[in-house]
LUMPAGU-297427 format. One record per atom (N, C-alpha, C, O): y, z, x negated. Coordinates in steps of 0.02 Angstrom, whole numbers, plus 32768, in hexadecimal, padded with zeros to 4 digits. Atoms other than C-alpha are relative to their C-alpha. Layout:
N
YZX...
REM end
This chain:
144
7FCE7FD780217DB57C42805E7FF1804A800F7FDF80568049801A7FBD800C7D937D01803480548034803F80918031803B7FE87FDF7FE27DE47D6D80AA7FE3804D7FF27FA8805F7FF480197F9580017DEA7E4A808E802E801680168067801180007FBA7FD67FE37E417EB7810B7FCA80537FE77F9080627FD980297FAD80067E2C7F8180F58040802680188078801080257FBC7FD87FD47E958017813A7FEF80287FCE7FB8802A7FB37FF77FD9802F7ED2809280C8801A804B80338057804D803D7FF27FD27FD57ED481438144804280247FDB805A80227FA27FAF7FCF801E7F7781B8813C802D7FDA8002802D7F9C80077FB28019800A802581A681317FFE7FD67FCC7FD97FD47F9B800E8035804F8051811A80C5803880387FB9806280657FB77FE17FE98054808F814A800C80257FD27FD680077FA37FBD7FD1802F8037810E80F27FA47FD880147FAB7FB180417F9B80127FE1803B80F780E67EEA8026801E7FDC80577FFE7FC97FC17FD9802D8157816C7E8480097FE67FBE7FE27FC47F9C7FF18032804281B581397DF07FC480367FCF7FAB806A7FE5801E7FE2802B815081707D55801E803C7FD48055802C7FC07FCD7FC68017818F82217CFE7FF27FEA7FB47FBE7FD17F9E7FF47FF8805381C182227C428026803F7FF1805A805780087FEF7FBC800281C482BD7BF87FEE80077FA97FC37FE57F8D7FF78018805181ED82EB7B2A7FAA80317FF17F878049801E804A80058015814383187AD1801E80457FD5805580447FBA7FDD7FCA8035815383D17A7080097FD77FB980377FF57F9E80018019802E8149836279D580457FCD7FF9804E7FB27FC37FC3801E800281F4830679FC7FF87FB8802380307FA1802D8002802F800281B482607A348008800E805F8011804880738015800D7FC081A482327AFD7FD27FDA801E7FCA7FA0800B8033802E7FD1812081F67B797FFD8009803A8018803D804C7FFC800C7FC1810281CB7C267FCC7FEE80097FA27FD07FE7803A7FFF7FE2809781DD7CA180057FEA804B80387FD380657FFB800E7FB0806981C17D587FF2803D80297FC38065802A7FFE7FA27FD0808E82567DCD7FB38002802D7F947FCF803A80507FFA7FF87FE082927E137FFE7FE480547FD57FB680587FE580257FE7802082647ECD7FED7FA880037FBB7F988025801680338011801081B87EA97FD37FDC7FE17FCE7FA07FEF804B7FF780137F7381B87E4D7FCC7FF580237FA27FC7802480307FE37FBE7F1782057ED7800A7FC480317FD67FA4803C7FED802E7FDC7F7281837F4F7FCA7FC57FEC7F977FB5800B800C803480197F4A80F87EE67F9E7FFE7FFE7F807FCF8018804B80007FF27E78812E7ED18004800080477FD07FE48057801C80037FCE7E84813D7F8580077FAC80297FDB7FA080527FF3803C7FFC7EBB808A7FAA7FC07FD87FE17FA07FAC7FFE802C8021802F7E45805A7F1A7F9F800C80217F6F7FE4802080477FE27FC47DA180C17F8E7FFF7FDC80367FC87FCA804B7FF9803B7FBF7DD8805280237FE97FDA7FEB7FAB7FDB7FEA8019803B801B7DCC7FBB7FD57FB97FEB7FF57F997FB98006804F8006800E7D227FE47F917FE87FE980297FCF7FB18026801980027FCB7CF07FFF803A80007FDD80327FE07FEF8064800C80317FCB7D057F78809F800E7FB77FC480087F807FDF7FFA8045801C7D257EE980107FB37FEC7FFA7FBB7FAF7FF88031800F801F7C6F7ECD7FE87FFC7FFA7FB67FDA7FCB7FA07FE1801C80417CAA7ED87F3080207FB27FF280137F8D7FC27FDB804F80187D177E2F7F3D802F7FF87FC48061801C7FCB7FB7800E803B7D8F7E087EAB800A7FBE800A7FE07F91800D7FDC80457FE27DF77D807ED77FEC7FE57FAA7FDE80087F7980038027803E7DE47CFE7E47803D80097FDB806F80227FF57FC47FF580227E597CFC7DBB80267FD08000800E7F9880007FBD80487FEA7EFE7C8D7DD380007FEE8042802B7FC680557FF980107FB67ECE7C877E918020802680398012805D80527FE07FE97FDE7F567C7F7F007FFB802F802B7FC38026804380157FBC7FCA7F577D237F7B803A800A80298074800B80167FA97FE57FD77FD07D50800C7FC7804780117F8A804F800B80077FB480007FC87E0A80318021800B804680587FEF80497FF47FDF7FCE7FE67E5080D6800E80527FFE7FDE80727FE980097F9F801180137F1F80D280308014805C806B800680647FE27FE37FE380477F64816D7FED803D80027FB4804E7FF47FE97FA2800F807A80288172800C8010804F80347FF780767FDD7FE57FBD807A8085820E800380517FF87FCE806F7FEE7FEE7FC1801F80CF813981EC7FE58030804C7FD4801D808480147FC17FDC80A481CA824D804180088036807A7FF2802B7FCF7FE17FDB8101821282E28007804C7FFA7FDB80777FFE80007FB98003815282AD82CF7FF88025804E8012800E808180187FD67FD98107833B8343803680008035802D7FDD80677FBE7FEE7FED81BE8376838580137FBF802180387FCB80517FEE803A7FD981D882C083C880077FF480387FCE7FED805080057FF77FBF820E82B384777FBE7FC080237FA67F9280018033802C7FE7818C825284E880337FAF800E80177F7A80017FDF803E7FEF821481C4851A80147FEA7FB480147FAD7FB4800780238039823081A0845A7FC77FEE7FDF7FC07FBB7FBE804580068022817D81BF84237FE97FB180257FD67F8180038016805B7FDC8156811484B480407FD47FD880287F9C7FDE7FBA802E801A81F880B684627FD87FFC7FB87FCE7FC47FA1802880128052819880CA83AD7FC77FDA801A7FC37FA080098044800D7FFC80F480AC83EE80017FA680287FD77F7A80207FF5803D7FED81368013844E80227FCC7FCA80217F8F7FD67FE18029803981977FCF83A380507FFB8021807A7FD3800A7FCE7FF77FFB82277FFA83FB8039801A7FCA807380067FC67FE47FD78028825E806E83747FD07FCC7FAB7FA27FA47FAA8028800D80388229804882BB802180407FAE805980537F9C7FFB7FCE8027821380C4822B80317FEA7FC4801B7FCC7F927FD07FFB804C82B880C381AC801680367FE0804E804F7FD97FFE7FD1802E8286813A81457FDD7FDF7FC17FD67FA37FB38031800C803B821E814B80A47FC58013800C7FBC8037803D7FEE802B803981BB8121804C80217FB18014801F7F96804B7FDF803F7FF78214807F803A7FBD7FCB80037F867FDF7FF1802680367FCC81B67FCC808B7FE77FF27F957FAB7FF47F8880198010804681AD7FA47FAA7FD5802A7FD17FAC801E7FA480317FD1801F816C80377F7A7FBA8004800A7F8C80077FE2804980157FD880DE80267FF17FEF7FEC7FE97FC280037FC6802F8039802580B67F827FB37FDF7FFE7FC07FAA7FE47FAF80257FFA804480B97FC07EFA7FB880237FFC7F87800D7FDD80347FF27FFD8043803E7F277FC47FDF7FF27FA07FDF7FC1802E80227FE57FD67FD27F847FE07FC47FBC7FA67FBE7FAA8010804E802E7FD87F2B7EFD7FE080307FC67FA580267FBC7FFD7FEA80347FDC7FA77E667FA780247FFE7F8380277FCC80447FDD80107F3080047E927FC37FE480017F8C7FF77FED803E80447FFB7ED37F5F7EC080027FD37FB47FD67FA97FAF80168014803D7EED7F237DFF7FD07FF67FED7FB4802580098020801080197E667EE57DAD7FC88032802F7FAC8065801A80367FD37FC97DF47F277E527FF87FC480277FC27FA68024800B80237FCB7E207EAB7EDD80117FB17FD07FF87F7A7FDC7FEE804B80187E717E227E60801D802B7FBB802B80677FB17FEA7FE380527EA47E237D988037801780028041804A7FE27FBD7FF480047F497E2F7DB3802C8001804C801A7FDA80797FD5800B7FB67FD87E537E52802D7FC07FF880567FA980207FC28059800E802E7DA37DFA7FDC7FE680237FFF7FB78036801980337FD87FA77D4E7E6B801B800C803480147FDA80587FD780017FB980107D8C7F0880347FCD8000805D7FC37FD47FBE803A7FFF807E7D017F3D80238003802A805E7FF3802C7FDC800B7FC280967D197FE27FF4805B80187FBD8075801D80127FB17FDA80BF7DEB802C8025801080408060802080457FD87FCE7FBB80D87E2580E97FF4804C7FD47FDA80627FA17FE57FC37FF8810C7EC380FF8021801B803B805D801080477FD97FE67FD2811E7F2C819D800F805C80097FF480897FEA80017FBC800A81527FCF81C4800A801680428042800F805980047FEA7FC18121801A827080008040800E800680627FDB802C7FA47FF780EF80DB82BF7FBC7FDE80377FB27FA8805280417FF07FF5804B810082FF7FFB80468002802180697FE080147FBC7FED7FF881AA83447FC47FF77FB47FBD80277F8D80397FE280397F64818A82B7802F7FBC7FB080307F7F7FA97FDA8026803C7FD4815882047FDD7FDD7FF37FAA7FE380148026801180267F8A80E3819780297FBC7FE5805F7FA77FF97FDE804480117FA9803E81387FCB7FDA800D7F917FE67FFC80468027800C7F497FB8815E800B7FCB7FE9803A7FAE80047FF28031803E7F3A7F2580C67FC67FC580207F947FCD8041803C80277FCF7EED7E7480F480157FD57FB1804F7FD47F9C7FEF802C80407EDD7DFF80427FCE7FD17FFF7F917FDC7FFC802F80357FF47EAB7D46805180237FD67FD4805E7FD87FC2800D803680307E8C7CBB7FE680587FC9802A806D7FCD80637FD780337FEE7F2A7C237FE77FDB7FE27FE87FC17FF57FB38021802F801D7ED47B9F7FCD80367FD57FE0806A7FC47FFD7FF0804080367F097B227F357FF37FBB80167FBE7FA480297FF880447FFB7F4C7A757F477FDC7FF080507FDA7FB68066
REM end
């Protein structure tokens, strides 16, 4: 069974909703804020780089792993900064634990697998860390 982990560096990124905006001609369209773009190729450059080019098969089950570990702010006293770093503390802020994931599923499209409908099964954690990053682990379920 095909196993691909990769780390995605930086703070993690949620996905922003998409903007719609009217067209001088009267009509409207929508787009994807640049933000998330950028995010999303950079997720999509990971992948490259440590999948060996894998694409999961098409219709084959996938569980998804994403854990997020956010940054500590500078200003942080040293007895809270060990309370995060021990999982004492945990980051409830944004981006939100779903947004993440959209990111994450949405930029591996037709890259790591045809579609994010092959996810069946998704962790999701949300920790701190001195060096941010997300790190994604996506393996085969095996059928029957």
């Amino acid at each position: 069974m095909e196993t691909v982990r990769f780390t995605v560096p930086g703070a993690p990124k949620g996905k922003a909703r998409a903007k719609t905006v009217r067209s001088k001609k009267g009509g409207t369209f929508s787009y994807t804020p640049e933000g998330t773009m950028l995010y999303e190729n950079l997720i999509k450059c990971c992948y490259r780089q440590e999948s060996n080019n894998i694409i999961f098969n098409d219709g084959q089950p996938l569980k998804v792993t994403i854990i997020a570990y956010y940054p500590i702010v500078k200003s942080t006293s040293k007895k809270k900064k060990q309370q995060m770093l021990e999982d004492l503390m945990f980051p409830t802020k944004k981006p939100d634990i779903d947004n993440i994931a959209k990111s994450i599923l949405d930029a591996l499209n037709k890259l790591a697998y045809r579609d994010d409908t092959q996810v069946v099964t998704l962790h999701m954690e949300k920790h701190y860390a001195e060096d941010p990053r997300v790190e994604v682990e996506i393996e085969e379920i095996k059928n029957g």
